[in-house]
ZAFILO-631381 format. One line per 10 residues: number of its first residue (from 1); for each residue x, y, z of C-alpha. Coordinates in Angstrom, 1 decimal. Layout:
BEGIN
NUM> X:Y:Z  ...
This chain:
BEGIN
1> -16.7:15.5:-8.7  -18.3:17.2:-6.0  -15.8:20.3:-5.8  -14.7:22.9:-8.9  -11.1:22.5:-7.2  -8.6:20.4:-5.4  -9.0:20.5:-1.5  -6.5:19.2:1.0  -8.9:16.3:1.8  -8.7:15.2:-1.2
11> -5.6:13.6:-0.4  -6.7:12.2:3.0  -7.8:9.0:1.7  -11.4:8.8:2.3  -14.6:9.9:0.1  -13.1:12.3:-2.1  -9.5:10.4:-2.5  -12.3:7.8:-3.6  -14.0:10.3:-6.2  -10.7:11.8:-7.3
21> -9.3:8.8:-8.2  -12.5:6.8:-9.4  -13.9:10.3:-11.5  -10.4:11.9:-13.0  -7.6:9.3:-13.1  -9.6:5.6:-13.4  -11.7:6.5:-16.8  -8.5:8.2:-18.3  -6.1:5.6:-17.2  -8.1:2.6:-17.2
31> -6.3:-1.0:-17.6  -6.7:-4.9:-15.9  -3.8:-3.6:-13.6  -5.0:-0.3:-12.7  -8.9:-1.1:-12.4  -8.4:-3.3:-9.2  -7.1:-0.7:-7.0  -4.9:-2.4:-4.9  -2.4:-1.2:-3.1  0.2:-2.6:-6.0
41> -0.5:-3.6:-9.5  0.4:-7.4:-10.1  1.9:-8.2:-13.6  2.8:-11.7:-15.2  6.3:-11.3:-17.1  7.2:-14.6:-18.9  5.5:-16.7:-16.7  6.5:-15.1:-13.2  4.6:-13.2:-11.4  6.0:-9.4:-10.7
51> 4.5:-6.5:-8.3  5.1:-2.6:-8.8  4.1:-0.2:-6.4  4.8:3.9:-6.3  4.1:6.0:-3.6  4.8:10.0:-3.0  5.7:11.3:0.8  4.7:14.7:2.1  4.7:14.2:5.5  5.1:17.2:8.1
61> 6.7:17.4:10.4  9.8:15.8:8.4  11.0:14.6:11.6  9.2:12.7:14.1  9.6:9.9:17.1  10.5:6.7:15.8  11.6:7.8:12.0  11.4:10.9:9.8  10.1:11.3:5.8  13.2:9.1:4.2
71> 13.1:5.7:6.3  8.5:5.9:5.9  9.4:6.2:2.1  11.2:3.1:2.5  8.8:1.5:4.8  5.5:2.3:2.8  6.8:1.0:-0.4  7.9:-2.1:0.9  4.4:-2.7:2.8  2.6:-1.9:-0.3
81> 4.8:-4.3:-2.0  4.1:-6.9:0.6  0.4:-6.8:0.9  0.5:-7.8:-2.7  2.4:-11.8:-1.5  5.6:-9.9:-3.2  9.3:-10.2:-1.6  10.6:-6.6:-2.2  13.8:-6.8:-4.5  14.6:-3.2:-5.4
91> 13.3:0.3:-5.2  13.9:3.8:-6.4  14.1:7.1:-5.0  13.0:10.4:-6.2  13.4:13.9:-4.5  11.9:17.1:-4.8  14.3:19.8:-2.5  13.5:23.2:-2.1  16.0:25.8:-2.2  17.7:26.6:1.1
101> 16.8:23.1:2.7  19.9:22.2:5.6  22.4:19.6:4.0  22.7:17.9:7.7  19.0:17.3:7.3  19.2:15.8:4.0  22.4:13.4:4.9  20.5:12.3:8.1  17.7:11.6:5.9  19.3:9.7:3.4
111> 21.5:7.1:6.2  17.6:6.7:7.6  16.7:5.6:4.1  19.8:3.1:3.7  19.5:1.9:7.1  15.6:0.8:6.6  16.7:-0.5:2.9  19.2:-2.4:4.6  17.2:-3.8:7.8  14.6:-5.0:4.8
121> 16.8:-6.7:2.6  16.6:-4.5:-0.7  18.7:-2.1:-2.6  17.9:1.5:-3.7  19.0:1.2:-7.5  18.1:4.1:-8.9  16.8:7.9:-8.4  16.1:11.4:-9.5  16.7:14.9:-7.8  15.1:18.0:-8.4
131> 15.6:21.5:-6.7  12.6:23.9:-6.8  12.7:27.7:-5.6  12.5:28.6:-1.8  8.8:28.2:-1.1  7.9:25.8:-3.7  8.3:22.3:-1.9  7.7:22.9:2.0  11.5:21.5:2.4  11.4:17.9:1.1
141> 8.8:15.5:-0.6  10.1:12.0:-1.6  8.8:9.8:-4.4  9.6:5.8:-4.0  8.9:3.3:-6.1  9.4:-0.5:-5.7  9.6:-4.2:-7.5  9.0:-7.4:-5.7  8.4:-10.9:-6.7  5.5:-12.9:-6.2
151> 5.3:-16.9:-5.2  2.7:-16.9:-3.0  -0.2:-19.5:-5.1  -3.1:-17.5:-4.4  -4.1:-14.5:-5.5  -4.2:-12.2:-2.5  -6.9:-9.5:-3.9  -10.5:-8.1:-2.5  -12.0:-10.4:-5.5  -10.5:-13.9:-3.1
161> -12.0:-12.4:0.3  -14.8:-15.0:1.1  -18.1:-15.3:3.1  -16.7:-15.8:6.8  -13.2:-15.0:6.6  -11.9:-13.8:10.2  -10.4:-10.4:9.9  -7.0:-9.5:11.8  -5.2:-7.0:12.6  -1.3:-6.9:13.7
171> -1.2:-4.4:16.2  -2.2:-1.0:17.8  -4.0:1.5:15.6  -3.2:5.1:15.3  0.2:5.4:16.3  1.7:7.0:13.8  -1.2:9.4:13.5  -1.4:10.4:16.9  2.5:11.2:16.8  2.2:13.0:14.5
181> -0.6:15.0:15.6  1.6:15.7:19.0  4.5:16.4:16.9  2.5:19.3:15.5  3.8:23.1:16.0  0.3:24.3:16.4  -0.9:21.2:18.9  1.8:21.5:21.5  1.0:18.1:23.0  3.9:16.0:24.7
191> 3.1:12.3:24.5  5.8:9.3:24.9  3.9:7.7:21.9  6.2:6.8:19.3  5.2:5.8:15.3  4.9:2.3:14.0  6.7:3.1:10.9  8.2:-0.4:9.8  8.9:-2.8:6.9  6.3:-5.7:7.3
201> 7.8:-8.3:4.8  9.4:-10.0:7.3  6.2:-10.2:9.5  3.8:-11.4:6.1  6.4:-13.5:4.5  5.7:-15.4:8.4  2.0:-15.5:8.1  2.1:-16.5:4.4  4.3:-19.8:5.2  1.9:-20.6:7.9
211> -1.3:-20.7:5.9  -2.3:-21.4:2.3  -5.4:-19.5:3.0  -4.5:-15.5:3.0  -7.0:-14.3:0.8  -6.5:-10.3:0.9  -4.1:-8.1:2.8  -3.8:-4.1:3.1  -1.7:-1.9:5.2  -3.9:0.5:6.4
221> -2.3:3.9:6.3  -4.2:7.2:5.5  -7.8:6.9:6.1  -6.3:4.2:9.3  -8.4:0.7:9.5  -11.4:1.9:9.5  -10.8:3.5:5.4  -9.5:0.5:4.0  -12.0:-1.8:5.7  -15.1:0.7:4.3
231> -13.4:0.8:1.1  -13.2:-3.3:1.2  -16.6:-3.5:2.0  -17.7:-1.2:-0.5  -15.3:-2.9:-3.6  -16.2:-6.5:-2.4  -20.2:-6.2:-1.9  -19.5:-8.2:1.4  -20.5:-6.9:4.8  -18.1:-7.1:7.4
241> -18.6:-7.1:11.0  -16.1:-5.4:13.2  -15.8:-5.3:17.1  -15.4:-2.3:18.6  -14.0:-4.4:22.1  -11.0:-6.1:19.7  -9.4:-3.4:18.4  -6.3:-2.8:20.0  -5.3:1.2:20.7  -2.9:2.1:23.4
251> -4.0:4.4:26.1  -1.6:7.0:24.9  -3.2:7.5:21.5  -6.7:7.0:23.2  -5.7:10.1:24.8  -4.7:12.1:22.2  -7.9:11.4:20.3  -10.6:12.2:23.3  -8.4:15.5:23.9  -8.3:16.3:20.2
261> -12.2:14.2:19.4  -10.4:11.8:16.9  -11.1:8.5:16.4  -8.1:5.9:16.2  -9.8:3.4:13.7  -9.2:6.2:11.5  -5.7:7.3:12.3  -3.1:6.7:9.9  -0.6:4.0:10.3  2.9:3.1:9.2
271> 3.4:-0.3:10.2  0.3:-2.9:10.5  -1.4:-4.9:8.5  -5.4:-6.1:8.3  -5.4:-9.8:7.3  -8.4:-11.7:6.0  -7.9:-15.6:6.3  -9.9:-18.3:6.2  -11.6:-19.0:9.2  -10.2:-22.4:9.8
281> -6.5:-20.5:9.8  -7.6:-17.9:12.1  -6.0:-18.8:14.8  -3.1:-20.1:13.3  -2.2:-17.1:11.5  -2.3:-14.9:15.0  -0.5:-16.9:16.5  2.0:-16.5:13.8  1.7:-12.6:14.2  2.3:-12.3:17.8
291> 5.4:-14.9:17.4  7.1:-11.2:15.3  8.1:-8.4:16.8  5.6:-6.4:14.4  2.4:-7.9:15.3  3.0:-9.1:18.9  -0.5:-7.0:19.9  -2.9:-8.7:17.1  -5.9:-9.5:17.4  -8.9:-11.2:15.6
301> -11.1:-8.4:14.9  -14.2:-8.9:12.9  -15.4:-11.2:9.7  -16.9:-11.2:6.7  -20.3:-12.0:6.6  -22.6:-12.3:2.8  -22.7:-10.6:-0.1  -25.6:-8.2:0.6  -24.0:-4.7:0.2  -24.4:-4.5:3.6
311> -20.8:-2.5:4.0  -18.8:-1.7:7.1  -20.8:-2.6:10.3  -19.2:-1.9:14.1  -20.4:-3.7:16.9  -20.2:-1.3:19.4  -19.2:-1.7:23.1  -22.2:-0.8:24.5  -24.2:-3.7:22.5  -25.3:-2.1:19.6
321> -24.3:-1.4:15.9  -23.6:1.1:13.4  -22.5:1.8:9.8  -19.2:2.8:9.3  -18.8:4.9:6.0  -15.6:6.4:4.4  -14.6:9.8:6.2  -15.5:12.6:4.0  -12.6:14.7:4.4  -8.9:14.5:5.9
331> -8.5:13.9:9.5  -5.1:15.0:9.6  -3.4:16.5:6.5  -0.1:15.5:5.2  0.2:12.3:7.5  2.6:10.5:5.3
């Protein structure tokens, strides 16, 4: 590791997320499941094949245009799930209160988190509460775990991507980082931008009926696309070429990151989804994105090129390129 102690950034999911988990958890914890890193560990239990995903939230502001920490528990867990080829079928729900936090806040919480269970078809079947002493928790954090069933025939994994895949993505990047940076006490901006927190099984259950050819999916949250694609790169050995002219970003959070010098492709997000497919399904598959309410603002934003270690490459608007690497530290902390 290249620090004595644990820094914010270390949760921000770039370089050292990468080191933390790869230097103090991987070697300790090592197993087939755990080894591939993906966003949910795929199990075969008598002869059906199961996914199981867990994910902590920490977010701040609790509270924020277009959801608050409850119904993005719900959502993330579910995307994880999803990315995987599983159909969500149950999760759980742990909370860690802090003394003094308003009972109004927790009840309007909780109806966010049955409402989004409810929208996404699966039932909250079992949870833990704890209560810590004022100042110990920041208010809230929420721990939610989930269990969904596979039947999708291919693996969907970074070991299936293949040597020109097309590379989509379902919608605007950075939303639900640039609303929360404008939600910040500190920032003061007003923006109408709103977060894309959302379940996405419906939306990738779509694409997965139109094409037998999904060969890896991630829902790129902290870190934004530009993380998970480096990270891709990096696991696969595969370059891939991005263009910096497809990626969609609303002026609003275009905005938000010139005034603040952020850069949306690595902005968090709550409700997308980058898709490699074979090429031959490219077009197919987008059109099956923008047919949902989710992913009505995809695009095709890149491929894969060989296996030459080459990494993340973006060719730029002005006609040339550049080598995108993992962000070294956290853009903006506590995100999710």
């Amino acid at each position: 590791m290249s620090t004595e102690r644990i820094l914010l950034e270390h949760g921000g999911g770039g370089l050292l997320s990468h080191e933390l988990v790869t230097e103090v958890f991987l070697p300790l914890f090592s197993n087939a499941c755990l080894d591939r890193l993906e966003d949910s560990a795929v199990v075969t239990l008598e002869g059906r094949k199961f996914c199981f995903t867990t994910d902590s939230y920490v977010i701040d502001p609790i509270f924020f245009p277009g959801g608050n920490i409850g119904s993005l528990a719900v959502h993330g867990t579910i995307n994880d799930l999803s990315v995987c080829g599983g159909i969500p079928l149950m999760l759980s729900a742990g909370f860690i209160l802090e003394e003094g936090f308003p009972m109004e806040d927790l009840k309007q919480i909780t109806r966010s988190m049955a409402e989004a269970a409810k929208t996404a078809g699966v039932s909250i079947v079992t949870g833990d509460t704890k209560v810590v002493a004022r100042g110990a928790a920041d208010g809230l954090f929420i721990n939610t775990s989930g269990i969904g069933m596979i039947e999708y025939p291919q693996p969907l994994s970074v070991d299936s991507i293949q040597p020109g895949d097309a590379v989509l993505v379902s919608g605007t990047l950075g939303d639900h980082g640039a609303t929360v940076l404008c939600r910040r006490r500190e920032l003061g901006l007003s923006s109408g931008i709103r977060s894309d927190s959302a379940p996405l099984n419906g939306l990738i259950s779509s694409i997965l009926a139109a094409s037998q050819h999904i060969h890896c999916m991630r829902d790129p949250t902290r870190g934004g696309l530009g993380a998970i694609l480096a990270e891709i790169a990096g696991q696969s050995g595969f370059s891939i070429t991005i263009q910096e002219s497809e990626l969609p970003v609303r002026d609003e959070v275009k905005g938000v990151c010139e005034i603040l010098g952020f850069d949306p492709f690595f902005l968090a997000n709550e409700g997308k989804v980058a898709v490699f497919c074979a090429p031959a399904d490219a077009d197919r598959v987008l059109a099956t994105l923008r047919n949902h309410e989710y992913g009505r603002d995809a695009k095709i934003i890149g491929s894969v090129g060989e296996r030459n270690g080459g990494g993340l490459i973006m060719q730029t608007i002005i006609g040339g390129s550049r080598v995108v690497d993992l962000p070294l530290g956290e853009l903006v902390p506590r995100i999710c």
